[in-house]
C-alpha positions in Angstrom: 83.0 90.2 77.7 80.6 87.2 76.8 77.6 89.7 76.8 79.3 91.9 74.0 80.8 89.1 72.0 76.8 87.5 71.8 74.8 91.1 71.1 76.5 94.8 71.6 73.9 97.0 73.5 75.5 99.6 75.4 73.1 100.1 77.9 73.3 96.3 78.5 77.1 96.1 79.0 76.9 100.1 81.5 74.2 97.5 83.8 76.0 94.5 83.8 79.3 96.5 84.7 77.6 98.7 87.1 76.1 95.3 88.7 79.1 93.9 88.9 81.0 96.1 90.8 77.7 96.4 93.2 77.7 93.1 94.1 81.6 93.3 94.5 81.1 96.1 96.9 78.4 94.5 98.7 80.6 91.0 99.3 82.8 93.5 101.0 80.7 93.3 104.6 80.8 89.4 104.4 84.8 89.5 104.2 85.2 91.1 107.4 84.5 88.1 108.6 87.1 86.1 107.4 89.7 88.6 107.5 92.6 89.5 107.8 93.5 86.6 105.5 96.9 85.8 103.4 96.0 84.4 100.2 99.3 83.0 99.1 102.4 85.2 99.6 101.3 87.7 97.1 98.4 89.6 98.6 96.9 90.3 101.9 93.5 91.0 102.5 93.2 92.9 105.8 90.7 95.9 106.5 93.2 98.2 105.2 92.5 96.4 102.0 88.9 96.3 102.5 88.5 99.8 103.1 90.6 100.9 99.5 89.2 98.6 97.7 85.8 99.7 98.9 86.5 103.1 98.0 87.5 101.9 94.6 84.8 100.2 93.7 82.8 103.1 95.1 85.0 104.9 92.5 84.2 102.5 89.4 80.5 102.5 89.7 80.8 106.6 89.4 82.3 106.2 86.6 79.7 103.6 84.8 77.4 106.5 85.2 79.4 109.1 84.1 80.6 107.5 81.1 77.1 106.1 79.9 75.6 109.3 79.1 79.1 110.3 77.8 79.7 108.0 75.3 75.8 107.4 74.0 76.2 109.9 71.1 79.5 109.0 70.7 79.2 106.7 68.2 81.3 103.5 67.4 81.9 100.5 69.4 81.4 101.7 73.2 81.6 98.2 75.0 85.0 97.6 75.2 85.4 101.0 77.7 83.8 98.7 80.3 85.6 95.4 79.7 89.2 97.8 79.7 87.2 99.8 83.1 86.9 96.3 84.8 90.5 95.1 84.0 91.8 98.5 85.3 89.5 98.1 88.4 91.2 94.9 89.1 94.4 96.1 88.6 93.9 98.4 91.2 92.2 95.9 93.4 95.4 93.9 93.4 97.7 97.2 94.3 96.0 97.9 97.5 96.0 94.3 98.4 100.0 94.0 97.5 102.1 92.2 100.0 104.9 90.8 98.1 106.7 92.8 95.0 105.3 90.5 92.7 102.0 91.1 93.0 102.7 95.3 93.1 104.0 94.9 89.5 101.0 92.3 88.4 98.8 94.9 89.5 100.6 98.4 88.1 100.4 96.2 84.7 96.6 95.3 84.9 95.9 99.2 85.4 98.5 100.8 83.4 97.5 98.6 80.3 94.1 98.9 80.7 94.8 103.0 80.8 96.3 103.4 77.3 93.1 101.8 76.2 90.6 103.9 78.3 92.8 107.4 77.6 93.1 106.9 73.4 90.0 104.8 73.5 88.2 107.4 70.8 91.2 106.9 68.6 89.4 109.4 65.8 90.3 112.4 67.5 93.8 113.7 67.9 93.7 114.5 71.2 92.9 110.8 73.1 95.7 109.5 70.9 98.0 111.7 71.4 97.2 111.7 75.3 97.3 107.7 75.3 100.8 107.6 73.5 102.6 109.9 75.8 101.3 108.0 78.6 101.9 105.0 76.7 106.0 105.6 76.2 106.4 107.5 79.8 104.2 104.7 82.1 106.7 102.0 80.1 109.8 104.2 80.9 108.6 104.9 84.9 107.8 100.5 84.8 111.7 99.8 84.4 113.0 102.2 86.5 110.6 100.1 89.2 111.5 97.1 88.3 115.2 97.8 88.4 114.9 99.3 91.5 112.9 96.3 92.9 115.9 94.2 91.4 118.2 96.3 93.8 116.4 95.9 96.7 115.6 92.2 96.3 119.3 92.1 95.7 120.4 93.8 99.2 117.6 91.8 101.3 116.9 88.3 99.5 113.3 89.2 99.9 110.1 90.2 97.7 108.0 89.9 100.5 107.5 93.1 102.4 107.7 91.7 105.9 110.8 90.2 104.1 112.2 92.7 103.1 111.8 94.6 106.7 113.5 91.7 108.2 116.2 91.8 105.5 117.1 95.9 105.8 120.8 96.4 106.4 121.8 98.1 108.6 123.6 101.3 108.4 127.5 101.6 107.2 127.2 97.6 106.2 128.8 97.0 103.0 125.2 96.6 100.9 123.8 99.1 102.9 124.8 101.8 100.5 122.9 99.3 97.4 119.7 100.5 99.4 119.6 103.6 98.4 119.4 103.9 94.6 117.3 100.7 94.6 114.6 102.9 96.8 115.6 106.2 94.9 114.3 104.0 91.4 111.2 102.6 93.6 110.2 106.0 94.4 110.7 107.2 90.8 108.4 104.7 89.4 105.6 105.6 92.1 106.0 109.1 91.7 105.2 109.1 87.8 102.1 107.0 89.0 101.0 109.8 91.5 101.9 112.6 88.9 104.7 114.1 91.7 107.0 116.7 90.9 109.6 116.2 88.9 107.6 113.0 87.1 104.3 115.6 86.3 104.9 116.3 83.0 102.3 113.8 81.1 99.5 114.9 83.8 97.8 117.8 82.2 98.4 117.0 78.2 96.3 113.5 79.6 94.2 114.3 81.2 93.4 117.1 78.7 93.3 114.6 76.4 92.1 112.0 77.7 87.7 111.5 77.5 86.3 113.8 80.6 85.1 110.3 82.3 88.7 108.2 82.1 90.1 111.5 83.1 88.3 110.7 86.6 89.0 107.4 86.1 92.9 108.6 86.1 92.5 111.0 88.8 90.7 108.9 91.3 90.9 105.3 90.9 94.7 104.8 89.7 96.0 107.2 91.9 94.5 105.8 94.9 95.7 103.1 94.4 99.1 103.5 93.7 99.3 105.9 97.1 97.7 103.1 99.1 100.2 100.6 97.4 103.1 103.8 98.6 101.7 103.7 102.2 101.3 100.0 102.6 104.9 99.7 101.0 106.8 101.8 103.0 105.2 101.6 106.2 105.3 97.4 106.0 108.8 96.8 104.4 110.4 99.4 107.1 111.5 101.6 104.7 109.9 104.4 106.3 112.1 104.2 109.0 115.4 105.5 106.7 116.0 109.1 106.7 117.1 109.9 103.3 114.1 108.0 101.8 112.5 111.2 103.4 114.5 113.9 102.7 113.3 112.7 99.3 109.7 112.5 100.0 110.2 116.0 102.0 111.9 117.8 98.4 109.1 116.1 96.5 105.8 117.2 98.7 107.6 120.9 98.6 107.9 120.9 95.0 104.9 119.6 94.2 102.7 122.1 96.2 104.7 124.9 94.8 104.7 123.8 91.0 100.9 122.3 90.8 99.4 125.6 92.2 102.0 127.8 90.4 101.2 125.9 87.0 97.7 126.2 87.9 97.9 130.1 87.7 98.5 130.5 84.2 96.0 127.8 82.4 92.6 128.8 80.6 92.0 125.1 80.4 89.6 124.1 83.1 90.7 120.3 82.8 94.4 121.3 83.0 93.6 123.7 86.0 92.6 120.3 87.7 95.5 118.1 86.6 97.9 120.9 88.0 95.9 121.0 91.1 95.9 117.5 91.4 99.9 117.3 91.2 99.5 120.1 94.7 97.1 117.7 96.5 99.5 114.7 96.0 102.0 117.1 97.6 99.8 118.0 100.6 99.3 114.0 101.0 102.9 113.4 100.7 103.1 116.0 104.3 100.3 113.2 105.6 102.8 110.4 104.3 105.5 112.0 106.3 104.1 112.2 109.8 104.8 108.8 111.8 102.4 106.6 113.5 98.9 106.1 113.3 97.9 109.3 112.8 99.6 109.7 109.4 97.8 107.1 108.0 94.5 107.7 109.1 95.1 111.2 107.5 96.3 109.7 104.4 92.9 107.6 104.1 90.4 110.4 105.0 92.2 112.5 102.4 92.0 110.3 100.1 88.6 109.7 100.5 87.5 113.2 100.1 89.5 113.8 97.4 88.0 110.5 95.2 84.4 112.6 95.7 86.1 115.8 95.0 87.8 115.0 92.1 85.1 112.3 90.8 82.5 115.1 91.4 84.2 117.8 89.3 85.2 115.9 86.2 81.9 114.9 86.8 80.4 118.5 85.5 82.9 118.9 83.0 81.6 114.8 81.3 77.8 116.0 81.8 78.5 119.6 80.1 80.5 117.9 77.3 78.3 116.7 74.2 78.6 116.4 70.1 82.2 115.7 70.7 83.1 118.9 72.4 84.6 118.6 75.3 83.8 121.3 78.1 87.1 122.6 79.2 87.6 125.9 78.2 86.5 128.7 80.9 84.2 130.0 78.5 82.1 126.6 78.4 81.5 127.7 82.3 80.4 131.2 81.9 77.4 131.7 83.4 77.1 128.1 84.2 74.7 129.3 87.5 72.5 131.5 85.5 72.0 128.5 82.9 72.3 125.7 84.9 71.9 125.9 88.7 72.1 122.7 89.7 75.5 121.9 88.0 76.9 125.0 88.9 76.1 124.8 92.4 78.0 121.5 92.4 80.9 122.1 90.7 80.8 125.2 93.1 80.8 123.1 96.2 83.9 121.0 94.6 86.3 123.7 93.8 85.7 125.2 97.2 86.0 121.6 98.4 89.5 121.8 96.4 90.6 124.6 98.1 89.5 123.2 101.7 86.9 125.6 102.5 84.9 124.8 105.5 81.1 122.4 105.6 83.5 120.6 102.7 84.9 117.5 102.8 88.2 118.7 101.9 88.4 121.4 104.9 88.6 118.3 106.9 91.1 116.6 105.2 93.6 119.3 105.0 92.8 119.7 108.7 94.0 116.1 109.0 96.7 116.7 107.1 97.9 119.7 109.0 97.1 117.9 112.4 99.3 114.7 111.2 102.2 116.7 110.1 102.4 119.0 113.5 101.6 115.9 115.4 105.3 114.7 114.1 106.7 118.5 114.1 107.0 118.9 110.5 106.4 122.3 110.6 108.0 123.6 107.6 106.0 121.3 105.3 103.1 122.5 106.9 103.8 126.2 106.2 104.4 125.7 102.8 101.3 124.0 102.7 99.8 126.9 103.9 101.5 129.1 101.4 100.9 127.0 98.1 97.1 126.5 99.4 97.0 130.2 99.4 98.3 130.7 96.0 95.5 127.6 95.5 92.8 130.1 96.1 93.1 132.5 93.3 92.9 129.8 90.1 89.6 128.3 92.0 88.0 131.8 92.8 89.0 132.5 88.9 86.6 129.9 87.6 84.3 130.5 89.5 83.8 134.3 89.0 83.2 133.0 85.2 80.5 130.6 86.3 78.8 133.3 88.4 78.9 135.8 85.4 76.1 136.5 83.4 76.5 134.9 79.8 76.0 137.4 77.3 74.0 135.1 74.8 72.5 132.1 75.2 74.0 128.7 74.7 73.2 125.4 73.7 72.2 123.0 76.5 73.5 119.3 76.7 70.5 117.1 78.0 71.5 115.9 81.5 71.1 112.0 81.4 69.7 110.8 84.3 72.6 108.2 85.3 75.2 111.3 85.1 72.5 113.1 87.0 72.1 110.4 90.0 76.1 110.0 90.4 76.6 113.8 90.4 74.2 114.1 93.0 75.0 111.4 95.6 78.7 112.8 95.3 77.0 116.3 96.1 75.8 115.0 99.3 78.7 113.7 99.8 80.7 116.3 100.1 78.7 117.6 102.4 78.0 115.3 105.0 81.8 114.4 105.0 82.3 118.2 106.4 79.8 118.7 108.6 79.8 114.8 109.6 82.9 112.9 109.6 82.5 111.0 112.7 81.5 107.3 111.2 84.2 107.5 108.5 86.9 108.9 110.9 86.1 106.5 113.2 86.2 103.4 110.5 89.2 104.3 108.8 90.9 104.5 112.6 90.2 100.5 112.7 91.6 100.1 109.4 95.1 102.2 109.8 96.1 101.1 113.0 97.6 98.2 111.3 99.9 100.4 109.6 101.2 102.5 112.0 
């Protein structure tokens, strides 16, 4: 912020950001140290929290290089994306460091704020405005029914603290037992518009439509990992998880959001809507992750997580690289014959829709392996046939765009240059992908450290 009041330079303010987050990342491996460590009832910094906010920062520096190449022939003041970036970044890193209810609003705020900015930041074109004002008046609307429910809560166990609140759970057929449940029901509601779950989609695809290719990622990776590491952290440290009927809930809401992403997903031409409905189906599939108990779950949780950040990261990637002049590139027809003209970036985005639909050497074959494992580890064998269903139906919207990229353009088209930032953070995510499928073994075996706390 002092760098841009004193002399605007964009690439100045993309390497200060970039370094910033580095050397975040770096101090990381010295806090293992010294951890796990309470730092004053509000957060807890453990390896759980380590690990996610590793992955987030990971996340953040993506996008630096995604978004510098994007917004250079943008025009207009470009230096404030990194200072709202930062904020957002912070936001986050306070969610997955949440202990106390307090500090899970503090941070929700710090990102959601930030968001309208990023979203509507190029206000001269309809769309970004029109995507940051619906997200504006429904994230406002999905903030009260959290805090309300929080009130509720707080009200049955005289606790903000999760270990508090644990302690505090009535049990059942007590007269404030029954208090419980809406105050929950309201919790859930405001974490489910966060995640983009079925019923609380609706503002996904017109965003991140909308929204500039880069903050779409942004949306898609960093805020919703987040906010599901803040869902997991919650529910498995306050005891909540332990209720039934808070999973009956989470059981009608992982079915109908594998059903109605990859249903959605059928009938749009849209390749940025195509991914926000298939994002609202791999929430769902997490959700079947979420269910199972124990360890297991959440080490499933994390690895999914993990390859969907470089899934997701790696195909709005494609579409910020392909977009220039102020066109964005998410029609189907900006991807025809995307191999023939560019091999590189189609082979890429071709390893991340397969990735998408959990094809094997991918990253995401092993998640949804995980996921499958965790849920018949806990016998939820229904969810996990409906997985298998939806995932089918999955198949046909990603084979669809890629049939257009492997078809042979009938006249030639113009070529955006491929900075070399963009470039660099497309291909690291590449490989990637790839080692993650063929070579989980070091990440399986970290996050197992870092979830065994939760289960």
């Amino acid at each position: 912020m002092l760098a841009v009041a004193i002399h605007r330079r964009h690439v100045v303010t993309a390497i200060l950001s970039y370094t910033g987050l580095g050397v975040a990342f770096a101090s990381l491996w010295t806090a293992q140290a010294v951890t796990p460590r309470q730092v004053t009832p509000l957060l807890t910094v453990d390896g759980y929290a380590l690990f996610y906010m590793g992955l987030i920062l990971a996340a953040s520096m993506a996008f630096v290089l995604l978004a510098y190449g994007y917004f250079e022939n943008s025009g207009g003041h470009r230096d404030e994306l990194y200072i709202l970036m930062l904020v957002a970044t912070l936001g986050s890193l306070v969610l997955v460091a949440s202990s106390h209810l307090v500090s899970l609003f503090l941070g929700l705020e710090l990102l959601s704020v930030s968001l309208y900015g990023m979203i509507s930041y190029l206000h001269t074109r309809p769309l970004p405005l029109e995507a940051g004002l619906k997200y504006l008046v429904l994230a406002a609307a999905s903030a009260a029914f959290l805090l309300f429910g929080m009130a509720l809560v707080y009200f049955v166990t005289g606790a903000m603290d999760f270990a508090g609140i644990a302690a505090g759970l009535p049990a059942a057929g007590t007269d404030e037992h029954w208090l419980l449940w809406p105050g929950m029901a309201l919790i859930v509601t405001g974490f489910g518009f966060k995640l983009a779950l079925v019923p609380f989609h609706l503002w996904t695809p017109d965003v991140y439509e909308g929204a500039p290719a880069p903050v779409t990622a942004f949306v898609a990776t960093v805020s919703k990992g987040a906010m599901f590491a803040a869902l997991l952290r919650f529910f498995y440290a306050s005891g909540a998880h332990a209720y039934g009927p808070v999973f009956v809930v989470f059981d009608v809401i992982a079915i109908a959001s594998m059903f109605a992403g990859n249903i959605l997903a059928l009938m749009q031409t849209n390749v940025k809507r195509i991914l926000a409905y298939s994002s609202i189906a791999h929430l769902g599939y997490l959700l079947v992750a979420f269910q199972a108990a124990g360890v297991l779950g959440a080490q499933a949780v994390t690895f999914y997580l993990v390859a969907y950040f470089v899934t997701i990261m790696g195909a709005f990637g494609v579409v910020t690289v392909l977009s220039h002049d102020g066109h964005e590139a998410d029609s189907l027809e900006d991807y025809r014959g995307l191999f023939w003209r560019r091999p590189a970036l189609g082979a890429i985005f071709t390893g991340m829709l397969l990735s998408l639909a959990g094809i094997p050497l991918t990253a995401g074959f092993i998640g949804k392996f995980y996921v499958v494992a965790a849920g018949a580890s806990s016998a939820l064998w229904a969810l996990i046939v409906i997985l298998a269903v939806s995932s089918a139906i999955g198949l046909y919207y990603y084979l669809r765009v890629l049939v257009v990229m492997y078809d042979r353009p009938a006249e030639a088209v113009a070529q955006p240059a491929l900075v070399p930032a963009g470039g660099v953070a497309l291909g690291v995510l590449a490989v990637l992908l790839v080692w993650l499928g063929v070579f989980p073994g070091p990440l399986l075996a970290a996050i197992r450290q870092v979830a065994a706390g939760l289960g």
